[in-house]
ROTORDO-305922 format. One record per residue (C-alpha): x, y negated, z negated. Coordinates in nm, 3 decimals. Last residue first. Example, Ala and Ser with C-alpha at 12.3 -4.5 7.8 and 13.67 -1.06 7.14 Angstrom:
// residues 2
+---------+---------+---------+
:    east :   north :      up :
+---------+---------+---------+
:   1.367 :   0.106 :  -0.714 :
:   1.230 :   0.450 :  -0.780 :
+---------+---------+---------+
END
This chain:
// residues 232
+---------+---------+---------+
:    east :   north :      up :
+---------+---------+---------+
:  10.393 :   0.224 :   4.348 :
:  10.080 :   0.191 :   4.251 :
:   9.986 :  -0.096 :   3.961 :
:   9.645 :   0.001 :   3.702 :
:   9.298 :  -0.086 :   3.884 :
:   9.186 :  -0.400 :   3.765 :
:   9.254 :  -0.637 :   4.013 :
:   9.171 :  -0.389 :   4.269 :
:   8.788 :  -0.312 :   4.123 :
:   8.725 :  -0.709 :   4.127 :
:   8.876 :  -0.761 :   4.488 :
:   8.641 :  -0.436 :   4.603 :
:   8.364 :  -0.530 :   4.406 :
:   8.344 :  -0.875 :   4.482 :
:   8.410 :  -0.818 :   4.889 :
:   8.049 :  -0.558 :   4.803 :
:   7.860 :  -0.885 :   4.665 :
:   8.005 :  -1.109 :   4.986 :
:   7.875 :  -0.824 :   5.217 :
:   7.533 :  -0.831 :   5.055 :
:   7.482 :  -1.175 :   5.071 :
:   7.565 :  -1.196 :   5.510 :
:   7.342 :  -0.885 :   5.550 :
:   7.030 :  -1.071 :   5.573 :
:   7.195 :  -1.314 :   5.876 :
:   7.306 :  -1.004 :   6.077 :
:   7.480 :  -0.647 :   6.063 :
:   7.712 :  -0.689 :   5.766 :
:   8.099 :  -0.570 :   5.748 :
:   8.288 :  -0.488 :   5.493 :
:   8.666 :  -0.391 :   5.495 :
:   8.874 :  -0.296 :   5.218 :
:   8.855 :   0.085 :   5.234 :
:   8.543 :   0.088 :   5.443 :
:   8.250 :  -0.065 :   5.339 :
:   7.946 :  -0.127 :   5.561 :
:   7.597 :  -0.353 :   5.510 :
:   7.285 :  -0.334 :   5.671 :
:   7.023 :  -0.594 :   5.605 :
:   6.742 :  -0.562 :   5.869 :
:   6.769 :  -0.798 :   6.185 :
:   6.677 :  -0.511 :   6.421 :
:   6.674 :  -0.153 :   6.269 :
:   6.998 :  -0.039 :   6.085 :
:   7.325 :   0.010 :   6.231 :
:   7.679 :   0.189 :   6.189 :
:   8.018 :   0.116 :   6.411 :
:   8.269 :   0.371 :   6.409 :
:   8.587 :   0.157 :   6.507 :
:   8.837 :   0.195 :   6.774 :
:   8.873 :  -0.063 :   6.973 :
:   8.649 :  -0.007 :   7.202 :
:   8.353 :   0.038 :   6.947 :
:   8.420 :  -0.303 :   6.819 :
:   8.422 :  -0.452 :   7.150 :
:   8.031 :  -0.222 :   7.198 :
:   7.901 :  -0.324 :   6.943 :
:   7.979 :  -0.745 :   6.997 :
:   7.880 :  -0.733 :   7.365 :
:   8.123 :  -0.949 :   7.539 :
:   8.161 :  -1.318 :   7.680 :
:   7.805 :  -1.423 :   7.491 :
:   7.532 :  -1.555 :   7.826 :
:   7.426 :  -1.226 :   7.934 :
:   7.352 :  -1.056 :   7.624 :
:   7.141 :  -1.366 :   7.443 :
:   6.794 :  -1.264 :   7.488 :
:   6.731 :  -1.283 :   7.111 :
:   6.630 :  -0.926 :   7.150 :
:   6.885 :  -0.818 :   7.382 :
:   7.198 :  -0.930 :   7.085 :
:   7.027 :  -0.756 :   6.815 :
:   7.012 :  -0.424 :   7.076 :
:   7.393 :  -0.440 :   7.100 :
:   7.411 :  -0.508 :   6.704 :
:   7.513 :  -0.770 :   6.553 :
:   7.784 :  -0.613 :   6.338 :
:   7.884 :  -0.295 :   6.156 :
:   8.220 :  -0.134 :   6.079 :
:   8.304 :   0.187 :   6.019 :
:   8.689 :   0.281 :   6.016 :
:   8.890 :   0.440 :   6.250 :
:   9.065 :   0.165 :   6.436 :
:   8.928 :  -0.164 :   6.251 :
:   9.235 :  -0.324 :   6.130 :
:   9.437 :  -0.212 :   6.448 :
:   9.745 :  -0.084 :   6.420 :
:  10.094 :  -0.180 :   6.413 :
:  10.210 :  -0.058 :   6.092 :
:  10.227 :  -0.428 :   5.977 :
:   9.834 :  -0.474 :   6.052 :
:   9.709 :  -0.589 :   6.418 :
:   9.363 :  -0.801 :   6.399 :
:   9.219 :  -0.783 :   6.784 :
:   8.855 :  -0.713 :   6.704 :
:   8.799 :  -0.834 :   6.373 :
:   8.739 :  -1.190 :   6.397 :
:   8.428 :  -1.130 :   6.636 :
:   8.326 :  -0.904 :   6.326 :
:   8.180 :  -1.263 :   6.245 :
:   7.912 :  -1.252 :   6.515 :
:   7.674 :  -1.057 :   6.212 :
:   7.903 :  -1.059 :   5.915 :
:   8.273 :  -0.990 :   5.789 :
:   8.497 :  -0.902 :   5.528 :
:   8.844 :  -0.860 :   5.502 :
:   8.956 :  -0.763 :   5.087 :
:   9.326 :  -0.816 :   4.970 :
:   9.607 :  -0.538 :   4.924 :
:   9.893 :  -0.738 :   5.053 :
:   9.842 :  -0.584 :   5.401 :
:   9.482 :  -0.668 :   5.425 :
:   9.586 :  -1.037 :   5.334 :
:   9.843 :  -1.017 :   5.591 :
:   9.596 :  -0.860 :   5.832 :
:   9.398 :  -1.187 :   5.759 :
:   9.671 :  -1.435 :   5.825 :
:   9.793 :  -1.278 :   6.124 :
:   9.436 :  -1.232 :   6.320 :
:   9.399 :  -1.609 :   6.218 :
:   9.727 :  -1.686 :   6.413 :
:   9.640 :  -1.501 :   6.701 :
:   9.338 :  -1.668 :   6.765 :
:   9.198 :  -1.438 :   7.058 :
:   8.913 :  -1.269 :   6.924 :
:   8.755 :  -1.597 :   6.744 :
:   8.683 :  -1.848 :   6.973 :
:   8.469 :  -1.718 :   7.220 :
:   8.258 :  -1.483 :   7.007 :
:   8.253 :  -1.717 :   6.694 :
:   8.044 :  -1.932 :   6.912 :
:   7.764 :  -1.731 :   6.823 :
:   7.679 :  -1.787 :   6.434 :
:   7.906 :  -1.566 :   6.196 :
:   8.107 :  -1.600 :   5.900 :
:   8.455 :  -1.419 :   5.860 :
:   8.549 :  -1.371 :   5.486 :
:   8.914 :  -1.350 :   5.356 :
:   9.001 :  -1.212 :   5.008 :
:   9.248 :  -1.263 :   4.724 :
:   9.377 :  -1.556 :   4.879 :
:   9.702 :  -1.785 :   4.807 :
:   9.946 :  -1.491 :   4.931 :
:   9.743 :  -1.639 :   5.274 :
:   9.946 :  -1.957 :   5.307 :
:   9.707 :  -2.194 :   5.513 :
:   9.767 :  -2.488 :   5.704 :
:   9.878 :  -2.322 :   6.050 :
:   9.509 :  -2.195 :   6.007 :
:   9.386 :  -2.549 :   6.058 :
:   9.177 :  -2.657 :   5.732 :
:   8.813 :  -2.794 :   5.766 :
:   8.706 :  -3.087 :   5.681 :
:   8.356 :  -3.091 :   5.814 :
:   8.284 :  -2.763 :   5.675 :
:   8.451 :  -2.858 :   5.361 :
:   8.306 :  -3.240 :   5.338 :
:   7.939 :  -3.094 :   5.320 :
:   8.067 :  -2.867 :   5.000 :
:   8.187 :  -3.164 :   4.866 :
:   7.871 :  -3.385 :   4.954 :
:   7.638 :  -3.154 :   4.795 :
:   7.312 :  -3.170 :   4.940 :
:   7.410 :  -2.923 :   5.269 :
:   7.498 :  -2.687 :   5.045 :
:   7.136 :  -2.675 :   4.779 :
:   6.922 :  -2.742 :   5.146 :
:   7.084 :  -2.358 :   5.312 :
:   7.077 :  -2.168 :   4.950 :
:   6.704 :  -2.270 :   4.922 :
:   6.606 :  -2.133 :   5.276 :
:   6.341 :  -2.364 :   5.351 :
:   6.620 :  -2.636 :   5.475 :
:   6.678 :  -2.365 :   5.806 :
:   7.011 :  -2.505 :   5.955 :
:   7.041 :  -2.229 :   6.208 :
:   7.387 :  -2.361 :   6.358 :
:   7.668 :  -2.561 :   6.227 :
:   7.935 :  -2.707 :   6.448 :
:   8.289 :  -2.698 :   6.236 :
:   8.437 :  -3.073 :   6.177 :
:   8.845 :  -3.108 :   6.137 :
:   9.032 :  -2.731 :   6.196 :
:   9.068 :  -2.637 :   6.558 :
:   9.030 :  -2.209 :   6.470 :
:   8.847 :  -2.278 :   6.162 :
:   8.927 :  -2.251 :   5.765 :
:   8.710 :  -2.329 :   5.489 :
:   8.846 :  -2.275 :   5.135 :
:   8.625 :  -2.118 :   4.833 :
:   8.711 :  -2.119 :   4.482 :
:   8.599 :  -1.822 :   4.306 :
:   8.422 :  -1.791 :   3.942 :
:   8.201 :  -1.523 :   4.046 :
:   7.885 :  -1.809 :   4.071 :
:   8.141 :  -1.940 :   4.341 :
:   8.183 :  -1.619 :   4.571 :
:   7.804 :  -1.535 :   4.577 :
:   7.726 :  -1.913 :   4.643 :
:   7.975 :  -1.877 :   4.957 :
:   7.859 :  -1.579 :   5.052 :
:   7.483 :  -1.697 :   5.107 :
:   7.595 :  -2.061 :   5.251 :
:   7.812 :  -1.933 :   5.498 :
:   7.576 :  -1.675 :   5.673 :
:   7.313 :  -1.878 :   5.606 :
:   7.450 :  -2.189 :   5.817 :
:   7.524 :  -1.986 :   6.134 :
:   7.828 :  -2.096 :   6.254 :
:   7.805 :  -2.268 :   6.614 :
:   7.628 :  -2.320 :   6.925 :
:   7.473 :  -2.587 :   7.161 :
:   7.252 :  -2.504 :   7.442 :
:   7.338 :  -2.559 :   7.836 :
:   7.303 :  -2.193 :   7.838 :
:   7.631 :  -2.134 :   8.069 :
:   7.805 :  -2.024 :   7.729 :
:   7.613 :  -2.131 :   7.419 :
:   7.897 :  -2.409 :   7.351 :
:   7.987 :  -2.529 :   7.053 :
:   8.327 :  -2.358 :   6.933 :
:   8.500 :  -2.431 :   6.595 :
:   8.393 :  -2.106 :   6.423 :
:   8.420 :  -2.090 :   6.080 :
:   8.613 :  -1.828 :   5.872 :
:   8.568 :  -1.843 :   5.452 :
:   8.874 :  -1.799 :   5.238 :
:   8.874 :  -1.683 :   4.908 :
:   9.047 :  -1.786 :   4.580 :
:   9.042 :  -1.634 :   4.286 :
:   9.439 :  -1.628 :   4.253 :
:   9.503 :  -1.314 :   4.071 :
+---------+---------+---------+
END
C-alpha cells in the first residue's frame, strides 16, 4: 500500500459571463486533506494546467482554512501543482476531486484525468468527490467501457444548491441533473446540509459540510480494502 492520495484542483478562474473570479473552494481541500494526513497519507495536488490553482472561499475563521494557508509547504502544493501527464496513478491508493465552481468548465472534458482516476477505480482504489467536484465524474470511462457513475448514487451540489446562490445561469450545466444523465441515482439533503454517498468505491458529498465526511468514508473504503484477504 502506497498511502498516497491525490487531491483534484481546478485550474479555471472565470465565473462564466459574471465578470467574478472562481476557483477551488478552500474548505473543500483543506477538510480532506487534514483527514487524509492525520491517517498517515501523503497528499499530491494535481490540476488540469498544473503550476498555481485559483482558490476560492478563503474563510481564515474556519481553523482548518488559516492552519493550510500558514504552512508554506502546503501553500507551495496548490501553487505547484502537478500536470496530470506527471502522474503515475499505481502510485495512489485513492483519488479525491475538490470542488469550488470552475471545476465545472474544466473538469468534464480532461480526458487524461478521467483516465487516471478510472485506472485507480480499476486497480481497486477509492474515487471520491464533493460539492462541484462530481464535475470530475461525469465523463470517467472504466476498462469495461462504462461509465464510473452509471448506476450508482452519487450526490453533489444540488440543482436547488446551485438556484440559491443564484448561480444556475452563469455554470455551463446543472451539476444534478449531468450526473443524472449519465446514469447515476443522485441523493440529497436540504440546502447546504452535510450529505454524504457511498457506493462501492465511490463517495460523493453534497457541498462544503460534506467535503470531511467524504474524506472519512474514502478512509474506510482504502482502509477496509487493504485489509480484506486477496480475490482472485
Amino acid at each position: 500500500m502506497h498511502k498516497k492520495i491525490l487531491i483534484v484542483v481546478t485550474s479555471h478562474e472565470e465565473l462564466g459571463n459574471t465578470g467574478k473570479k472562481t476557483g477551488f473552494y478552500l474548505s473543500e481541500v483543506t477538510h480532506p486533506d487534514d483527514v487524509f494526513t492525520r491517517a498517515g497519507y501523503e497528499v499530491d495536488f494535481v490540476s488540469p494546467k498544473g503550476g498555481k490553482a485559483p482558490m476560492d472561499g478563503v474563510k481564515l475563521e474556519d481553523p482548518l482554512n488559516k492552519a493550510f494557508l500558514d504552512d508554506p509547504e502546503k501553500v507551495k502544493q496548490v501553487e505547484n501543482t502537478l500536470q496530470p501527464s506527471q502522474i503515475e496513478p499505481d502510485q495512489y491508493d485513492a483519488i479525491f476531486y475538490a470542488g469550488g465552481h470552475g471545476t465545472m468548465w474544466d473538469f468534464p472534458n480532461n480526458q487524461e484525468l478521467a483516465q487516471i482516476a478510472a485506472n485507480i477505480y480499476d486497480q481497486g482504489g477509492v474515487v471520491g468527490a464533493v460539492c462541484h467536484g462530481p464535475a470530475g465524474l461525469v465523463n470517467i470511462k472504466l476498462a469495461n467501457g462504462e461509465y464510473l457513475i452509471k448506476g450508482k448514487t452519487v450526490s453533489g451540489f444540488t440543482n436547488e444548491e446551485e438556484a440559491a446562490v443564484e448561480l444556475t445561469e452563469a455554470v455551463p450545466f446543472l451539476l444534478e441533473s449531468k450526473l443524472k444523465e449519465q446514469g447515476a441515482e443522485f441523493s440529497k439533503a436540504a440546502n447546504f446540509e452535510a450529505h454524504v454517498v457511498t457506493s462501492d468505491r465511490l463517495v460523493t458529498g453534497q457541498n462544503p459540510a460534506s467535503a470531511a465526511g467524504v474524506a472519512e468514508q474514502m478512509l474506510q473504503l482504502i482502509e477496509s480494502a487493504a485489509t480484506a484477504p486477496a480475490t482472485a
